[in-house]
RODO-2510 file (C-alpha; in nm, 4 decimals, decimal comma):
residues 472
     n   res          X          Y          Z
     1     x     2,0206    -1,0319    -0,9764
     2     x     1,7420    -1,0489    -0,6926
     3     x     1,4452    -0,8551    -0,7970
     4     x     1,1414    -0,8642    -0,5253
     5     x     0,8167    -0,6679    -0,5667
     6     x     0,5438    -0,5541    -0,3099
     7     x     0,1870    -0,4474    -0,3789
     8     x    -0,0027    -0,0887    -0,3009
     9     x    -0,3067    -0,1049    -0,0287
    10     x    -0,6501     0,0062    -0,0847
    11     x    -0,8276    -0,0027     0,2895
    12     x    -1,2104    -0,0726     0,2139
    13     x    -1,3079    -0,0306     0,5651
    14     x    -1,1391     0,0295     0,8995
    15     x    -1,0202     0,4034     0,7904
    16     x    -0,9265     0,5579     1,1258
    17     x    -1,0085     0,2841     1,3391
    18     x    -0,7366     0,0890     1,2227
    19     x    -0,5205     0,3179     1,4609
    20     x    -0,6044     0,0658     1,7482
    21     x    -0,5381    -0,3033     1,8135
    22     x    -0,8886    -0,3473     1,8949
    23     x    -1,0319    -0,2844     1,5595
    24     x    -0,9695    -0,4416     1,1677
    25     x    -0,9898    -0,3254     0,8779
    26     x    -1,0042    -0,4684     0,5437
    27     x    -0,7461    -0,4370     0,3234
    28     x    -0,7408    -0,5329    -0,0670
    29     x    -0,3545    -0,5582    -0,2229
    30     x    -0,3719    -0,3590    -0,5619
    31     x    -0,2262    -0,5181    -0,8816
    32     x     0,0014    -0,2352    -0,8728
    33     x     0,3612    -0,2780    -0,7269
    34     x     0,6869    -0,1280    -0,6280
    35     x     1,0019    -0,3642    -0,8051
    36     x     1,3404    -0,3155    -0,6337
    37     x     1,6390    -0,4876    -0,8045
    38     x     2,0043    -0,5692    -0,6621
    39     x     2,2801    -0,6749    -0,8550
    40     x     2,6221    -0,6494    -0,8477
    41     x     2,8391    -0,4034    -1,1293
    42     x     3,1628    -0,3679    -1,1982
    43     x     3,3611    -0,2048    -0,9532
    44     x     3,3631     0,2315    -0,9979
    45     x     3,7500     0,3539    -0,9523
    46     x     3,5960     0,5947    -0,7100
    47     x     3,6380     0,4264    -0,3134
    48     x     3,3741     0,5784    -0,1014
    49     x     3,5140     0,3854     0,2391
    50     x     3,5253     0,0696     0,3860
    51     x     3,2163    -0,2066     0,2420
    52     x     3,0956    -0,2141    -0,0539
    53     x     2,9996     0,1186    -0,2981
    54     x     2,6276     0,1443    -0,3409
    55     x     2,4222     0,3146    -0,6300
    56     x     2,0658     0,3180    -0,5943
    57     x     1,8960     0,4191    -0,8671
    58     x     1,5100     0,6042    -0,8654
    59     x     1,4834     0,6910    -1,2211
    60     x     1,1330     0,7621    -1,2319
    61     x     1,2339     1,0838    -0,9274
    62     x     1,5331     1,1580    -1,1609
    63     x     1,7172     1,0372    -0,8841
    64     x     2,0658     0,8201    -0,7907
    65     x     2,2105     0,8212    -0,4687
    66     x     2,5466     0,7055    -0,4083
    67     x     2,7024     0,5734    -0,0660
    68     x     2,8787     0,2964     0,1261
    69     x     2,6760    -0,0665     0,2838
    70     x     2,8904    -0,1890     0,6000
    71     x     2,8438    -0,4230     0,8743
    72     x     2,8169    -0,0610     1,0484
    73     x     2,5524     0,1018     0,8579
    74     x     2,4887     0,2837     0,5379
    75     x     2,6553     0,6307     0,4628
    76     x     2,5770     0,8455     0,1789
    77     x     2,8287     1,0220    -0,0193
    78     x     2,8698     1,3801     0,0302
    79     x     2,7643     1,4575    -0,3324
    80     x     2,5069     1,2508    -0,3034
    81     x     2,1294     1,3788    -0,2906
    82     x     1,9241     1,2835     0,0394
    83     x     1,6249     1,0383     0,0316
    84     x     1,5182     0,9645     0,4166
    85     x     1,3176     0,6416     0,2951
    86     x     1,5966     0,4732     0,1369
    87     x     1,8946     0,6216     0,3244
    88     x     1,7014     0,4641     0,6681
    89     x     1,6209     0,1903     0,5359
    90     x     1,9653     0,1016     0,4387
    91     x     2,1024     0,1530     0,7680
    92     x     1,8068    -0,0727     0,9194
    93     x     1,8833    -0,3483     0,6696
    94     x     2,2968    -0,3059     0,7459
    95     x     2,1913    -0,3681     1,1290
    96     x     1,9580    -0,6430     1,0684
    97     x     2,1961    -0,8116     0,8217
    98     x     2,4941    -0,7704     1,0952
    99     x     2,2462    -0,9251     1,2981
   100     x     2,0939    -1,2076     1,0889
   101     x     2,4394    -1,3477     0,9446
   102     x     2,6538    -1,2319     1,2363
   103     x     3,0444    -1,2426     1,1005
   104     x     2,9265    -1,3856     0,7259
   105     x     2,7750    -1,1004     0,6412
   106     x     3,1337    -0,8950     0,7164
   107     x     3,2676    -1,2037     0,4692
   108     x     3,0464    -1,1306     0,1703
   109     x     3,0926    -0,7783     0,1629
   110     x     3,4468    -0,7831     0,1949
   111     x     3,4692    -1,0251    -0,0902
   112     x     3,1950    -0,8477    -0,2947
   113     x     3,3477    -0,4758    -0,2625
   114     x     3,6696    -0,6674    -0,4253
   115     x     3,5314    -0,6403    -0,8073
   116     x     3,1994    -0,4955    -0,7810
   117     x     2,9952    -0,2403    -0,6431
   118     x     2,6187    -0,3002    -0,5332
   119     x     2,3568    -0,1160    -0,7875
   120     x     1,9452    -0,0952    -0,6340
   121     x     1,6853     0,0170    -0,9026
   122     x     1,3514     0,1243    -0,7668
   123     x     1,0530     0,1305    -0,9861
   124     x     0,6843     0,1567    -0,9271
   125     x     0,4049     0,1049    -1,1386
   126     x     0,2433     0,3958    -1,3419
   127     x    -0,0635     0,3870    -1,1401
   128     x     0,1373     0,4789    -0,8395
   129     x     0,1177     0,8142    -0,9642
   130     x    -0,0755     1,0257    -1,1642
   131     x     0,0379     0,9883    -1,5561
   132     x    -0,1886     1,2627    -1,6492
   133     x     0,0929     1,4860    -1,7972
   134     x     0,2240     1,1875    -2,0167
   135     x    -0,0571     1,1442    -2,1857
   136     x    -0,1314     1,4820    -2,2442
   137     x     0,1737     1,5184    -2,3930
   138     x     0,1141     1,1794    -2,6245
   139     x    -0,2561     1,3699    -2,7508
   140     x    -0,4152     1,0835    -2,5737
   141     x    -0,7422     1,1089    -2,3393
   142     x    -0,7425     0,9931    -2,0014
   143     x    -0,8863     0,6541    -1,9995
   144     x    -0,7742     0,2718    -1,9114
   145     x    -0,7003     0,1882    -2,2507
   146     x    -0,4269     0,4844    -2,2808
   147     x    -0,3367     0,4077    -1,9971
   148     x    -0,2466     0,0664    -2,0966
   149     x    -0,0378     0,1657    -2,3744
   150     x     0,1757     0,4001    -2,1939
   151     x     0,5982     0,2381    -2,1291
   152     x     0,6068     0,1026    -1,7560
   153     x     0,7983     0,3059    -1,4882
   154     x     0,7807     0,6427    -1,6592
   155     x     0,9332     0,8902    -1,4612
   156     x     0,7827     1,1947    -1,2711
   157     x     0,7542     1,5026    -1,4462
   158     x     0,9838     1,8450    -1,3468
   159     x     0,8941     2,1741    -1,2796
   160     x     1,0801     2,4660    -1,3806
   161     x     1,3279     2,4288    -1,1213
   162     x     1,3905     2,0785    -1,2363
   163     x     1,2754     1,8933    -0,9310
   164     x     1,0359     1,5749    -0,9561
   165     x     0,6746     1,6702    -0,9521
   166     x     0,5206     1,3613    -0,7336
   167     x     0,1548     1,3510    -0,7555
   168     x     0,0482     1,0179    -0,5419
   169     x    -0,2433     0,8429    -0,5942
   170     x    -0,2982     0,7435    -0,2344
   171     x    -0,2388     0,3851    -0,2764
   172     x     0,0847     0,3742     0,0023
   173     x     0,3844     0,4165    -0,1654
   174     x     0,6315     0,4756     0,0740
   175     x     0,5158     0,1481     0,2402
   176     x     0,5277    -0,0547    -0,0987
   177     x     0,8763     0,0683    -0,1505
   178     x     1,0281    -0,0003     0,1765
   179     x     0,8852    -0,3008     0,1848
   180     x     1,0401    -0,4387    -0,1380
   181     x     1,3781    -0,2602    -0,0249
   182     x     1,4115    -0,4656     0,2856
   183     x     1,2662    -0,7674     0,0993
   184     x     1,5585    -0,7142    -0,1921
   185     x     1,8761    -0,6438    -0,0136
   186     x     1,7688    -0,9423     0,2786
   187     x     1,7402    -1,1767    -0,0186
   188     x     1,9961    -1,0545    -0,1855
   189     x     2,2167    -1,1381     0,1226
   190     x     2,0356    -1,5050     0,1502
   191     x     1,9000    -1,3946     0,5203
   192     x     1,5717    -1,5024     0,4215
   193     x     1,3632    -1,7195     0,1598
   194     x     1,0819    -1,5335    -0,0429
   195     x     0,8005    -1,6843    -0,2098
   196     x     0,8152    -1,6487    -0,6183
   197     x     0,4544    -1,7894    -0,6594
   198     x     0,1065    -1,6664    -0,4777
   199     x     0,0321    -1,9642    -0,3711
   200     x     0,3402    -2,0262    -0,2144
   201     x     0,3505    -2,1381     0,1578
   202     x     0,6719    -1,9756     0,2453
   203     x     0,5900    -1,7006     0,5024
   204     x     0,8996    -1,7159     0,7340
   205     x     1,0760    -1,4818     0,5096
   206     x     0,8034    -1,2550     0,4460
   207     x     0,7503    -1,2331     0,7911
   208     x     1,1448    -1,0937     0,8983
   209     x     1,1188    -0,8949     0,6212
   210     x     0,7041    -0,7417     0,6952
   211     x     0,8849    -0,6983     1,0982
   212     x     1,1865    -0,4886     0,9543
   213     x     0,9816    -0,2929     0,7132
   214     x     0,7502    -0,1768     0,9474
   215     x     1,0426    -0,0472     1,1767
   216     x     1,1759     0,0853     0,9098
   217     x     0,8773     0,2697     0,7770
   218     x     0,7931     0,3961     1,1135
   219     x     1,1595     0,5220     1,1435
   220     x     1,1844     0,7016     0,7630
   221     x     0,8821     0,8682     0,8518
   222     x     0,9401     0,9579     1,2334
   223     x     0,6475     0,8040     1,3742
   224     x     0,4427     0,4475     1,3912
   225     x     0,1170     0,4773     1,2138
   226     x    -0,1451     0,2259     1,1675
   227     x     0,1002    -0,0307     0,9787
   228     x    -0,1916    -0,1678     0,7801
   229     x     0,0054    -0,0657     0,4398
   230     x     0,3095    -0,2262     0,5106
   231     x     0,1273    -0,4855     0,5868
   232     x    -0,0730    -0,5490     0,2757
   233     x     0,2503    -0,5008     0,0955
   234     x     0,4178    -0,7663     0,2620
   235     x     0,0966    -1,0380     0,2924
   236     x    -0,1566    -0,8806     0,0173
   237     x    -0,5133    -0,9066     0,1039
   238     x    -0,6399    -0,9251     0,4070
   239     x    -0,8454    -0,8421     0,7595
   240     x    -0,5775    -0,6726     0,9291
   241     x    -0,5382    -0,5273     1,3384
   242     x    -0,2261    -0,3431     1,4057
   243     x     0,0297    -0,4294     1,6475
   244     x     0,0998    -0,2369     1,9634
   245     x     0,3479     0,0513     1,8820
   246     x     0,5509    -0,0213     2,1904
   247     x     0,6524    -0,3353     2,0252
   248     x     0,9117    -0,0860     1,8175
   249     x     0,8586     0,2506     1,9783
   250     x     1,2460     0,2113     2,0943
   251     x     1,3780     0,1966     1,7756
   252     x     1,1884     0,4553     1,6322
   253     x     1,3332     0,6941     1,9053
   254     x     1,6953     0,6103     1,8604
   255     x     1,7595     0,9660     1,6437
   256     x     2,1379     0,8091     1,5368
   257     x     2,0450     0,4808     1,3728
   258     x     2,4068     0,3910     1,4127
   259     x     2,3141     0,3317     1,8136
   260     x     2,0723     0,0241     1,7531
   261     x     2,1253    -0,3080     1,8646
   262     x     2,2039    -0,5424     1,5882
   263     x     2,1188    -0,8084     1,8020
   264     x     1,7825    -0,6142     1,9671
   265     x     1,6723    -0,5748     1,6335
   266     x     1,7316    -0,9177     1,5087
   267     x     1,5292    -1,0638     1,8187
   268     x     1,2823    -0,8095     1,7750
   269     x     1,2384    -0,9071     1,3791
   270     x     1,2633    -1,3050     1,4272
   271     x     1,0362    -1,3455     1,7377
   272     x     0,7092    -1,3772     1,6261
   273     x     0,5595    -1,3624     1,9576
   274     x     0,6430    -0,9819     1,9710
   275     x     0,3985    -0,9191     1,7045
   276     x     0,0746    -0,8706     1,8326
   277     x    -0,0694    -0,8122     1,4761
   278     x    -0,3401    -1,0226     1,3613
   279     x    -0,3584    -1,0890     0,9923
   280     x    -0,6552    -1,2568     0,8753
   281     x    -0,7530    -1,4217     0,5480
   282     x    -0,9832    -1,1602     0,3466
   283     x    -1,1051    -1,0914    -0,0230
   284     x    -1,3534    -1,0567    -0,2718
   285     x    -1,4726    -1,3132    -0,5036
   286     x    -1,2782    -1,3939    -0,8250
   287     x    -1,5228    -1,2326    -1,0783
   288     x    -1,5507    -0,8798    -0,8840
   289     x    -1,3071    -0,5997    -0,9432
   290     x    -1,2128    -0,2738    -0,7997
   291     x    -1,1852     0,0402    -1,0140
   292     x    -1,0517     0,3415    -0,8293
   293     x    -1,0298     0,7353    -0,9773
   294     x    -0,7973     0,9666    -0,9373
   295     x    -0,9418     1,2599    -0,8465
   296     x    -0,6258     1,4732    -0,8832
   297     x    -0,7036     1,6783    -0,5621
   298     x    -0,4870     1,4992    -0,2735
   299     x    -0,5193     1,5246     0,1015
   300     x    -0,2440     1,5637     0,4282
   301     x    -0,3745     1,2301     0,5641
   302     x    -0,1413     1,3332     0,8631
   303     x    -0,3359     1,5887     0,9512
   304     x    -0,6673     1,5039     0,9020
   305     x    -0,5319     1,1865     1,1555
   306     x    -0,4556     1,4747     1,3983
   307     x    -0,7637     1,6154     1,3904
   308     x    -0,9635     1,3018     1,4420
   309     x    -0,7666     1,1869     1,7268
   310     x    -0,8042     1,5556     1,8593
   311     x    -1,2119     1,5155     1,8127
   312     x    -1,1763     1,1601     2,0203
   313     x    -0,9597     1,2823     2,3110
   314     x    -1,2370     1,5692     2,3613
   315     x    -1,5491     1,4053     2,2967
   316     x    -1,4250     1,0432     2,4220
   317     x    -1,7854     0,9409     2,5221
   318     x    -1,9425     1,0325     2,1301
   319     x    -1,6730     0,9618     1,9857
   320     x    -1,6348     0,5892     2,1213
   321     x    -2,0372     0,5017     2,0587
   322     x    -1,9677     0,5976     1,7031
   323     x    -1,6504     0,4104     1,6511
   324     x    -1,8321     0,1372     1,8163
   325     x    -2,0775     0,1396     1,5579
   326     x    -1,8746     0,1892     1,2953
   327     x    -1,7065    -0,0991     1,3440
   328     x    -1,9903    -0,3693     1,3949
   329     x    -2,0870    -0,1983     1,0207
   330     x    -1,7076    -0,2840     0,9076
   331     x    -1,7080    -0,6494     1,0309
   332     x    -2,0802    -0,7175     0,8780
   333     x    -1,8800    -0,6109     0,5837
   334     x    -1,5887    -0,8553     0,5934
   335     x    -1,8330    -1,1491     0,7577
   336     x    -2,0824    -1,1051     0,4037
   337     x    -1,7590    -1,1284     0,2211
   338     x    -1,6559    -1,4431     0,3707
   339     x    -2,0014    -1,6216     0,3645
   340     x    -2,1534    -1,4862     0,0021
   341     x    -2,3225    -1,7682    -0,1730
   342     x    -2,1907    -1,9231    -0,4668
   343     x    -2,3009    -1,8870    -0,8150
   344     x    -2,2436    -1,9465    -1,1649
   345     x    -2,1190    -1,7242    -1,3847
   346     x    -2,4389    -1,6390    -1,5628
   347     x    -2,6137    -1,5338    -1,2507
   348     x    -2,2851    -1,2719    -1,1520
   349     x    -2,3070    -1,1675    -1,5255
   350     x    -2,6760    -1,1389    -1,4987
   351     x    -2,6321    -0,9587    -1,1397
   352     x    -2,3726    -0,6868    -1,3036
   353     x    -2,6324    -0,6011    -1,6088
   354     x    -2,8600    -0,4826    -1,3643
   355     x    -2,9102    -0,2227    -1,0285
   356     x    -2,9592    -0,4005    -0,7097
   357     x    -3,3595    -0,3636    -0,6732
   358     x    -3,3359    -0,6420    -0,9037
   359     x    -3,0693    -0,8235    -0,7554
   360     x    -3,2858    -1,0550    -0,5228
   361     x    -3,4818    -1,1601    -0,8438
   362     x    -3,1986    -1,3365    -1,0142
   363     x    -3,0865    -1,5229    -0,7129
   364     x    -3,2838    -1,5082    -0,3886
   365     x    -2,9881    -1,6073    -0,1648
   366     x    -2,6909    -1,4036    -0,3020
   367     x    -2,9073    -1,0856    -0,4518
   368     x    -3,0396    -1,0203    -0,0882
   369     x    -2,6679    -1,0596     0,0434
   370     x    -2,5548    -0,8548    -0,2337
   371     x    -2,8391    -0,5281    -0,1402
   372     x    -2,7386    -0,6063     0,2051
   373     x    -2,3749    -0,5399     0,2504
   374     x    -2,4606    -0,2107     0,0119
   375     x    -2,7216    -0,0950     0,2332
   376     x    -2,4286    -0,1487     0,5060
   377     x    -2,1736    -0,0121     0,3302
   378     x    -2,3974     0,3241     0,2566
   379     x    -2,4350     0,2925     0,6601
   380     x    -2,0339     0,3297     0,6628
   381     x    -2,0287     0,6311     0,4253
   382     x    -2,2456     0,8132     0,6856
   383     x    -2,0949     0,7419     0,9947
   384     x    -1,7746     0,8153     0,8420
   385     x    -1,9422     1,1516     0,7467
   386     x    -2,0409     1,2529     1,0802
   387     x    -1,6749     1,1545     1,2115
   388     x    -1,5765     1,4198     0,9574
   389     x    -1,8176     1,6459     1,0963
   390     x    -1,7338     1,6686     1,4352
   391     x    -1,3718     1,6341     1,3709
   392     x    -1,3808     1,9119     1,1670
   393     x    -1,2454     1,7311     0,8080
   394     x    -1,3537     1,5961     0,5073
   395     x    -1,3190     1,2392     0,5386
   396     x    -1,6046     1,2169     0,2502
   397     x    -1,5932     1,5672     0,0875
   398     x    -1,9346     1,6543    -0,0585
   399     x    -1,8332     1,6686    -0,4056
   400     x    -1,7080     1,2670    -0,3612
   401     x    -2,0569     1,1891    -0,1597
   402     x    -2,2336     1,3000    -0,5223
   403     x    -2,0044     1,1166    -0,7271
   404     x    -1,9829     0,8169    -0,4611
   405     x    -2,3604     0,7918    -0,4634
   406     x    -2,4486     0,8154    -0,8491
   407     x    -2,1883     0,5338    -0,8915
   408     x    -2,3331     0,3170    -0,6698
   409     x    -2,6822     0,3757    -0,8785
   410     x    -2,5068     0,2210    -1,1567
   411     x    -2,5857    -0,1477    -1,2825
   412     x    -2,3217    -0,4538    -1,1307
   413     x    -2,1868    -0,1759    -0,8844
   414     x    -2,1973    -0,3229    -0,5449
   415     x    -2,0398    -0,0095    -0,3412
   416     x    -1,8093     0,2580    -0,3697
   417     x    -1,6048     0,5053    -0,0914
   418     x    -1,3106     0,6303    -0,0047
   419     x    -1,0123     0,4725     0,0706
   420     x    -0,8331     0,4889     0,3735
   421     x    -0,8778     0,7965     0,5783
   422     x    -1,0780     0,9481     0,3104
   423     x    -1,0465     1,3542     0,1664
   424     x    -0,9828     1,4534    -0,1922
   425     x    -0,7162     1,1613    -0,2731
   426     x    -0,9261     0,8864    -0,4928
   427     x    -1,2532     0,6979    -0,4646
   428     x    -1,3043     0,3197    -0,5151
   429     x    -1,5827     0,1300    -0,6354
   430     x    -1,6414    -0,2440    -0,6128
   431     x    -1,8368    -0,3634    -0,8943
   432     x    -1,9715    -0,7359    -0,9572
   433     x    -1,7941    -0,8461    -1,3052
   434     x    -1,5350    -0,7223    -1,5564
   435     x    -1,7947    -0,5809    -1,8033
   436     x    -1,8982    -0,3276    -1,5226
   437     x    -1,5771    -0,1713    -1,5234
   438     x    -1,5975    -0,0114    -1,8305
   439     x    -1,8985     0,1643    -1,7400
   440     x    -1,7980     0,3069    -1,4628
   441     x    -1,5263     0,4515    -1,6239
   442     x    -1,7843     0,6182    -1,8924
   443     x    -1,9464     0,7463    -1,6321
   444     x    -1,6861     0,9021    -1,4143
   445     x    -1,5558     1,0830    -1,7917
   446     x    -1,8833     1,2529    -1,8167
   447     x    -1,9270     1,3549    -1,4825
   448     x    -1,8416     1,7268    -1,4593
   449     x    -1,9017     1,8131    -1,0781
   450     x    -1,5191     1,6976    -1,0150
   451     x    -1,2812     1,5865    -1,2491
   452     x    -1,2277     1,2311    -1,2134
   453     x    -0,9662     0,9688    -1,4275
   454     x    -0,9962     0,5649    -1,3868
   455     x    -0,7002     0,4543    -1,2990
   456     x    -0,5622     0,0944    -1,4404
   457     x    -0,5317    -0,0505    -1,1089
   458     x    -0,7251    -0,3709    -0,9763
   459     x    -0,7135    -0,6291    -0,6466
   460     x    -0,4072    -0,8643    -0,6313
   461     x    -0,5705    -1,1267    -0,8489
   462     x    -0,4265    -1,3652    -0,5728
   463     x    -0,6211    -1,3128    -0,2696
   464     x    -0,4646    -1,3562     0,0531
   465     x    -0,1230    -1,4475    -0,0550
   466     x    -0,1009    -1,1772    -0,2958
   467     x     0,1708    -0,9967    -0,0964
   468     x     0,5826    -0,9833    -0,1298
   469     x     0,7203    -1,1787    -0,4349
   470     x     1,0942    -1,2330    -0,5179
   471     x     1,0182    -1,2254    -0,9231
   472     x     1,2314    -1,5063    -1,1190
***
């Protein structure tokens, strides 16, 4: 059995001006993954067609799909339900793996679809979704420590109709599990070599398999966004600038997968060159954490995209002085990251127990580092405000602003937003040690503006190389 996993994104800083080449962002890998598993089973007395019958299982969406893996493509069954993600992703793995292998890949199938058919389990971490409903129905509040004890991979609730009830926590899905699809079945097929450690120097693999996944995300969802989430599922943490979108933009177009190039899309996967991406080392230090709540509102991110790049196209001059400023804010962000003094553990522990007025009094050097990048990253908060403003959404809504701000007033917190491109999905707080985490969480229970739950999610404990694993 191959069995590869691939981490959510939380995007600090960068929200909408990740959309360009010219500016980063910086993006922390959660804790939280998506696992996809291949195996082989014994062979079902049902023949779908030629290759090799394929079950893929989603149990957590009360879901199994059933089709057919060829050197052509990937067909679904007739009775089978649809799921764009993984039914385009399949065919984008059959063309790359047609590609990749050339006439082996032909030869393992045909031997495999002898005795066996090909079963793919997709599961995803709790705190990919809201659990709320579980634990109601357990008696239990809605803290970290329920949380904790809940079984992994429960499955979605169903409404009366009997359809999966998906409430997303914002924390990129979609990208997390195409990215471990693509990883899986490529492994599974020895095209490429995966890491199974963090610290492992094996990023040849990862990148084929980062290339394919971001076609095929772009594809499943019909256009090429900012890419930064496949990205941090593929490499984990990290100062990230997008690639060009003409670098795939054919692909994407083709409507009939079935007309791609195996061959266009192998070059296009394996030549490195192509990529104009730029992935930079980024993280935070070993004792901080990230705590993020659910605020059990959501947001159409796609829109609220529209209506930003709407604002820009009319008010290009405005617009571009505050993007501009925006992101020197965002890089004196990622630069104090990179150059924070060092310090014992009883000066961070000392740090957390206290607000940052009295930061620069335990430790001259870091504490004034420490009030700095907050006093920058409360300089984000409202320029990312008045984008919101002109654009016409709410990037920070007010309700978060009150809850952002009164967090950040807290002892060992060192900022807080929200993620990505912002509205009603979750908020994030970085805090200075362990013990801080807790409190936050207090806090955020009692606070009755907007109902907020801690989620049990953290950073990738493994810094830049916290990305795509094959698990062993």
């Amino acid at each position: 059995m191959t069995r590869v996993s691939a981490p959510g994104k939380v995007l600090i800083a960068g929200g909408y001006l990740v959309l360009e080449p010219l500016y980063a962002g910086a993006v922390l890998a959660a804790s939280s993954c998506f696992h996809t598993s291949v195996k082989l089973i014994q062979k079902s007395t049902e023949i779908l067609g030629s290759g090799i019958n394929v079950i893929v299982l989603s149990p957590q969406f009360h879901q199994t799909l059933q089709g057919t893996l060829s050197e052509n493509g990937f067909t679904l069954s007739k009775e089978s339900p649809q799921n764009p993600y993984v039914e385009k992703t399949m065919q984008v793995c059959a063309k790359a793996l047609t590609g990749l292998l050339g006439a082996e890949f032909a030869q393992k199938l045909g031997k495999m679809a002898e005795k066996h058919s090909l079963e793919i389990t997709l599961e995803a971490d709790n705190d990919f979704y809201s659990q709320s409903e579980h634990l109601v129905k357990r008696g239990l509040a809605m803290t970290r420590a329920n949380l904790a004890q809940l079984p992994p991979f429960l499955p979605c609730p169903l409404n009366d109709q009997g359809q999966a009830i998906i409430m997303k926590t914002g924390m990129g899905s979609s990208a997390a599990l195409i990215t471990s699809l693509v990883g899986a079945i490529l492994r599974f097929f020895d095209a490429v070599t995966l890491p199974t450690t963090a610290s492992s120097t094996t990023t040849a693999g990862v990148d084929i398999v980062h290339n394919l996944a971001q076609i095929a995300h772009s594809i499943a969802q019909d256009k090429i966004g900012s890419g930064f989430d496949v990205s941090a599922a593929a490499y984990g943490n990290q100062r990230y600038n997008r690639f060009h979108p003409d670098r795939i933009q054919s692909f994407v177009a083709e409507k009939n997968l079935s007309n791609i190039s195996a061959s266009e899309l192998t070059h296009c996967i394996k030549t490195q060159s192509l990529w104009d991406n730029v992935v930079k080392p980024f993280g935070i230090p070993p004792n901080m954490h990230m705590i993020m709540g659910d605020v059990n509102a959501g947001s159409a991110t796609v829109s609220m995209v529209r209506k930003v790049l709407a604002w820009k196209s009319a008010d290009p001059k405005g617009s571009q002085t505050l993007w501009e400023s925006l992101n020197a804010k965002n890089m004196q962000i990622i630069s104090c990251f990179d150059s924070l003094p060092t310090a014992s553990d009883e000066i961070w522990l000392r740090l957390a127990a206290t607000t940052s007025a009295k930061w620069p009094s335990i430790h001259a050097q870091l504490g004034n580092a420490l009030v700095a990048m907050q006093t920058t990253f409360y300089e984000i908060r409202a320029l990312l405000r008045e984008m919101g403003n002109g654009a016409g959404v709410p990037i920070e809504p007010t309700e978060q602003t009150a809850l952002i701000d009164a967090t950040m007033q807290l002892p060992g917190v060192l900022f807080g937003g929200v993620p990505g491109a912002g509205g009603n999905d979750a908020i994030f707080a970085i805090v200075l040690h362990p013990s801080v985490l807790s409190q936050v969480e207090t806090f955020w229970s009692k606070w009755t503006a907007t109902r907020v739950s801690a989620l049990l999610v953290d950073v990738a404990p493994s810094g830049f190389q916290g990305g795509l694993l094959e698990e062993v």
